[in-house]
C-alpha positions in Angstrom: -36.2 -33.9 -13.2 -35.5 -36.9 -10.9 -35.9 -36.2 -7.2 -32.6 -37.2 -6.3 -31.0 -35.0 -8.5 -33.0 -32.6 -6.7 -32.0 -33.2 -3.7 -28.3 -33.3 -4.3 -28.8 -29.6 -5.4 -30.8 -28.9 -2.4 -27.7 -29.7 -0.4 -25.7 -27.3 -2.8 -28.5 -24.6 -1.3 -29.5 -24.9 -5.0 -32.8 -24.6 -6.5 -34.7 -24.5 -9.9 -36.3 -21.2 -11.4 -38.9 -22.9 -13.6 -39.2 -21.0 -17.3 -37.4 -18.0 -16.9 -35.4 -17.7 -19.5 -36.5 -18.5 -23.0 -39.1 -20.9 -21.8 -36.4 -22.7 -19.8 -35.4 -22.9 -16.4 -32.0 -21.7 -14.7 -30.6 -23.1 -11.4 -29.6 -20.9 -8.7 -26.9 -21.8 -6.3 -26.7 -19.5 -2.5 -23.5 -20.4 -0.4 -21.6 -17.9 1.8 -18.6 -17.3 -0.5 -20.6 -16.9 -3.8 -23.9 -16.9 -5.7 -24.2 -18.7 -9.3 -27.1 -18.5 -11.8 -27.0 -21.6 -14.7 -29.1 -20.8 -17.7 -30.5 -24.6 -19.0 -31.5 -22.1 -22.5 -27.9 -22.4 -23.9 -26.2 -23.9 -21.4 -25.0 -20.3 -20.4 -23.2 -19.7 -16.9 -25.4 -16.4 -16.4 -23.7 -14.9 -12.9 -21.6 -15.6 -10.7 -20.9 -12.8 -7.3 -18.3 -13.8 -5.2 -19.5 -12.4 -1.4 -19.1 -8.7 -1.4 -18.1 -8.2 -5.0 -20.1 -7.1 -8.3 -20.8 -10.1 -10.3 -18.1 -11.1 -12.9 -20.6 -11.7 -15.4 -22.4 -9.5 -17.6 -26.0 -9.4 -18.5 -27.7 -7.2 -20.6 -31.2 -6.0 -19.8 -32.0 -6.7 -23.5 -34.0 -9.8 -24.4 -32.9 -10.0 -27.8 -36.2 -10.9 -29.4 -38.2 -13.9 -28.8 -36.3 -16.2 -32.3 -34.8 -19.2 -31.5 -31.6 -17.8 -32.9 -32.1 -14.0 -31.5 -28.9 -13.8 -29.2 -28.8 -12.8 -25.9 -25.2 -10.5 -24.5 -24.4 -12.4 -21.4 -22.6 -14.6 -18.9 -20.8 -17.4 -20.8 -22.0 -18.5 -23.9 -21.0 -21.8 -25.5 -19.9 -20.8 -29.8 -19.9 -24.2 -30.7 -19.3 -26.4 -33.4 -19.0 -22.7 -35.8 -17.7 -19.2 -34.4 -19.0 -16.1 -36.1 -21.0 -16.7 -39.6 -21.5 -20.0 -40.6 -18.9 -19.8 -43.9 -21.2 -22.1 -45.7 -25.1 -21.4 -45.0 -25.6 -17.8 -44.3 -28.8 -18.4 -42.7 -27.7 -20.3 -40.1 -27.5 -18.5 -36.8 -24.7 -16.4 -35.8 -21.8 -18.6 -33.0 -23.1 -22.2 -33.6 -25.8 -24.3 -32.2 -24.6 -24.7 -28.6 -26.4 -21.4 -27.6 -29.7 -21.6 -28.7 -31.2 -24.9 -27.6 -31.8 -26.5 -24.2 -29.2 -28.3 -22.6 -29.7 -31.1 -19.9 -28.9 -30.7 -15.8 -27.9 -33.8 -15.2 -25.7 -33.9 -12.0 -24.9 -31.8 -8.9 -22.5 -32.3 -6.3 -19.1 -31.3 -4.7 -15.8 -31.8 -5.8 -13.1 -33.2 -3.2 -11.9 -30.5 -2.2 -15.7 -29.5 -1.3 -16.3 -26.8 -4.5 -19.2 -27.2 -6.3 -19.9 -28.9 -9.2 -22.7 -28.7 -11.5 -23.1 -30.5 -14.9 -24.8 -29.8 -17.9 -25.8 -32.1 -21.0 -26.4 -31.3 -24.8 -27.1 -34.1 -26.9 -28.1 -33.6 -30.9 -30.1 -36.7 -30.6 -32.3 -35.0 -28.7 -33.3 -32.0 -30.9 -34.1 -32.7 -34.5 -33.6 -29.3 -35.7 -29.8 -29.9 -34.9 -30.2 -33.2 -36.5 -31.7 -31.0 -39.9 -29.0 -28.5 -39.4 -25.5 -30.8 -38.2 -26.2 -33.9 -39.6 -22.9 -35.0 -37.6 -23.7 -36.5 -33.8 -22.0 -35.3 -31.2 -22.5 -34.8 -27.3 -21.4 -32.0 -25.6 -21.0 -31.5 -21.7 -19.9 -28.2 -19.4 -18.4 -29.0 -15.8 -19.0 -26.1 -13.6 -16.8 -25.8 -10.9 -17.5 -23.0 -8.2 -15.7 -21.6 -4.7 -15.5 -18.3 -3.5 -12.4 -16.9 -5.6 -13.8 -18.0 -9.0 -15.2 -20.4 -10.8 -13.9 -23.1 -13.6 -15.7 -24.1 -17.2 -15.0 -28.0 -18.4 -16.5 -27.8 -21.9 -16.2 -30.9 -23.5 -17.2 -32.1 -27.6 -17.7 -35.7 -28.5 -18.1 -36.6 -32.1 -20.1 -39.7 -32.0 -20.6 -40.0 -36.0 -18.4 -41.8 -37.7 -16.4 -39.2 -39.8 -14.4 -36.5 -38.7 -15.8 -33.2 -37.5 -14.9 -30.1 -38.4 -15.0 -26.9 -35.6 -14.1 -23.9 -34.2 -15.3 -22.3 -31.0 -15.6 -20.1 -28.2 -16.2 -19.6 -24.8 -17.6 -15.9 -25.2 -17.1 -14.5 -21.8 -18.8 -11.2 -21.2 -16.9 -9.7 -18.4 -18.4 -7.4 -16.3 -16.3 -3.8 -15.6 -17.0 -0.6 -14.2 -16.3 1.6 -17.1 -14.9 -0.2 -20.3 -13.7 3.0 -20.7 -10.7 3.0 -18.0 -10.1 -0.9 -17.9 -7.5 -2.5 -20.1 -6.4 -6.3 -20.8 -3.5 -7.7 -19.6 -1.5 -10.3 -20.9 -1.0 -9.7 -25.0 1.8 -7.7 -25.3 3.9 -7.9 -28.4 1.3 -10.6 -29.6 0.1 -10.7 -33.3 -3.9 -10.1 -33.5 -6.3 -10.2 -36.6 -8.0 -7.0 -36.1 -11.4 -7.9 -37.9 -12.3 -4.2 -38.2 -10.0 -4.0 -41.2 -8.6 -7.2 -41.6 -4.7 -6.7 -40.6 -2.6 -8.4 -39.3 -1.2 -5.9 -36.1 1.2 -6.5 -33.4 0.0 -5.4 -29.4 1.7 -2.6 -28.5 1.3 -2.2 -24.5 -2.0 -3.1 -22.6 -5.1 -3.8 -24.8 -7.6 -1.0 -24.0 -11.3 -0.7 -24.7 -12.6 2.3 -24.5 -13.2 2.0 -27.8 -14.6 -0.2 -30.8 -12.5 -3.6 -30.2 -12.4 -7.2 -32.1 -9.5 -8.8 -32.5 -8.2 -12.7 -33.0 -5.2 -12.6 -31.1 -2.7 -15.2 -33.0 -1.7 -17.1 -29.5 -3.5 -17.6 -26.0 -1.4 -16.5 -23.1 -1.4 -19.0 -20.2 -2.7 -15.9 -18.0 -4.0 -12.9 -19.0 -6.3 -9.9 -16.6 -8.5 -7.9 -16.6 -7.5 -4.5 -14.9 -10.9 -2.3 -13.8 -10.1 0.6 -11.8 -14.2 1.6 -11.4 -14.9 -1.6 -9.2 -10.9 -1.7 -7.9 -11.0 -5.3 -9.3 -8.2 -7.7 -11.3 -10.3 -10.8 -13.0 -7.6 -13.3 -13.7 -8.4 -15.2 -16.6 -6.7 -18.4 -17.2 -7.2 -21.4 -20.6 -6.5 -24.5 -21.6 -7.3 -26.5 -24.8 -7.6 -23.2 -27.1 -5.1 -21.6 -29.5 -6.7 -18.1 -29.7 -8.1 -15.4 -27.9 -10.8 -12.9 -29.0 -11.2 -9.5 -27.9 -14.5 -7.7 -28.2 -16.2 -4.7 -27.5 -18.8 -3.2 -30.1 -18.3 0.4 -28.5 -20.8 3.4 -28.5 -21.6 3.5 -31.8 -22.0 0.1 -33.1 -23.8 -0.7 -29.7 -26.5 1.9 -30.6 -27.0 0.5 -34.2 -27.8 -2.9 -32.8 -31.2 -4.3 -31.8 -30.2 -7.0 -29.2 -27.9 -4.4 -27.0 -28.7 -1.3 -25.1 -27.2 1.7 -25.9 -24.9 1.8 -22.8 -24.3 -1.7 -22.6 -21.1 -1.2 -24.5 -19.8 0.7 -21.0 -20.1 -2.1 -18.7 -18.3 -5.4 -20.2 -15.4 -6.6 -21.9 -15.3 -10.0 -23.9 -12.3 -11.8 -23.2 -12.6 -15.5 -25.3 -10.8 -18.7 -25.0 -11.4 -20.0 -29.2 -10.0 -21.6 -31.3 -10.7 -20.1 -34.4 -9.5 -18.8 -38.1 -6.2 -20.8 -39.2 -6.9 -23.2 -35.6 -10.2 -24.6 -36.2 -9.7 -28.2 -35.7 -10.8 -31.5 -36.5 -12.6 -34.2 -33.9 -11.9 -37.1 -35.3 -14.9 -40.1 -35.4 -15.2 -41.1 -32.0 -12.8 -38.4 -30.9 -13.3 -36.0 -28.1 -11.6 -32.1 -27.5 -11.8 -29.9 -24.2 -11.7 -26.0 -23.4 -11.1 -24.9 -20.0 -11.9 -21.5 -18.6 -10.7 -20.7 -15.1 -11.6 -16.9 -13.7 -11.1 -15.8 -10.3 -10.9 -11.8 -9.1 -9.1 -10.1 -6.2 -8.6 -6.0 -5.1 -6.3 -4.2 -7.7 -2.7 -3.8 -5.6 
């Protein structure tokens, strides 16, 4: 890592943790309105605490096995260029590529405006077991935007081959809540969802509650949608751009307790709200083309 790109995060009050995380390092950023933790393993925004508040951001204590492609429940994963199963290789690791190799830091500064900006790299060029598994190339970049109400997520795909590109994707935000429990989601009423439990096709009837087993493909993305927490007294305000869907997911008790990469409670203390664009909206990049997903979160008391 250059020394001037160093430096630039030095003046953030940004610093490297060498090797923490799967073998690879995660940057840290202190200021007095927030603190923000960048996994370079996946390219995962890993916490973010505004001053005084619980982080928005889940992590589970769970490692999730030491596999390239065991996953890890936390912060902000990148589902990129497949979401869920790959439909044509069933050994190919679950949500894509984009979370399970190292991506690039490759700039740090501020914004206008004086928010923070750090940007990430992931290049297939520069991993040959992408090359062996997406023949296409692409390059993707995140834009990390931080203040102390919230935090922004540029996520950009190029396709530099010369065909088109075939995708769908996710921005798989684990939330963090008090109780999953006694929060709800905001924002989906009277919208058609895919409920993947069973395979209908159901309408939302009021607030979208979790204290049970929830995943769902929710037909249209709302502008705005929140995330109401009573526990921590919270509203996360979750707005997207550049996606067509929205995924809802929490495994609940008894699913959570089946699975290997989760702890048993872990089910209690998040709620996956997704920007995607997945099912009947996976897209095409065309050769040369580029497509964007935005993710904007910010959180304030509950009135």
């Amino acid at each position: 890592m250059n020394c001037e790109l160093m430096a630039d995060l030095e003046e953030l009050g940004g610093e490297i943790r060498p090797a923490s995380l799967k073998k690879c390092d995660e940057i840290i950023i202190n200021q007095p309105g927030f603190t923000a933790v960048i996994a370079l393993w996946g390219g995962h925004l890993e916490s973010f605490i505004p001053a005084g508040q619980e982080d928005l951001l889940f992590q589970s204590a769970n490692e999730g096995g030491e596999g390239r492609f065991m996953r890890r429940h936390f912060g902000v994963p990148v589902c990129w260029p497949w979401f869920a199963v790959n439909d044509k290789h069933d050994d190919y690791p679950t949500h894509g590529l984009a979370r399970y190799f190292r991506w690039e830091f490759i700039e740090a500064g501020r914004f206008k405006d004086g928010d923070v900006k750090i940007v990430l790299r992931l290049a297939s060029e520069d991993h040959p077991l992408i090359e062996e598994m997406w023949p296409q190339a692409f390059e993707l970049r995140q834009v990390f935007r931080f203040s102390g109400d919230g935090f922004k997520v540029s996520f950009s795909a190029a396709n530099l081959s010369d065909t088109p590109m075939q995708v769908s994707e996710a921005l798989h935000t684990y939330f963090k809540v008090g109780d999953s429990q006694t929060s709800e989601v905001i924002g989906f009423e009277n919208s058609n969802y895919i409920d993947k439990l069973d395979d209908t096709e159901q309408v939302q009837n009021g607030p979208v509650l979790t204290n049970k087993r929830v995943d769902r493909v929710y037909l249209s993305s709302p502008e705005v949608c929140e995330i109401h927490d009573t526990t921590f007294n919270r509203k996360i305000t979750i707005e997207a751009d550049g996606c067509a869907n929205t995924v809802i997911w929490n495994p609940g008790e008894e699913l959570a307790k089946q699975r290997v990469d989760m702890e048993d409670e872990d089910y209690r203390y998040f709620v996956c709200v997704e920007a995607a664009n997945v099912l009947k909206n996976a897209y095409e990049i065309p050769a040369g083309g580029m497509h964007q997903l935005k993710l904007k979160v910010k959180s304030q008391k509950l009135a």
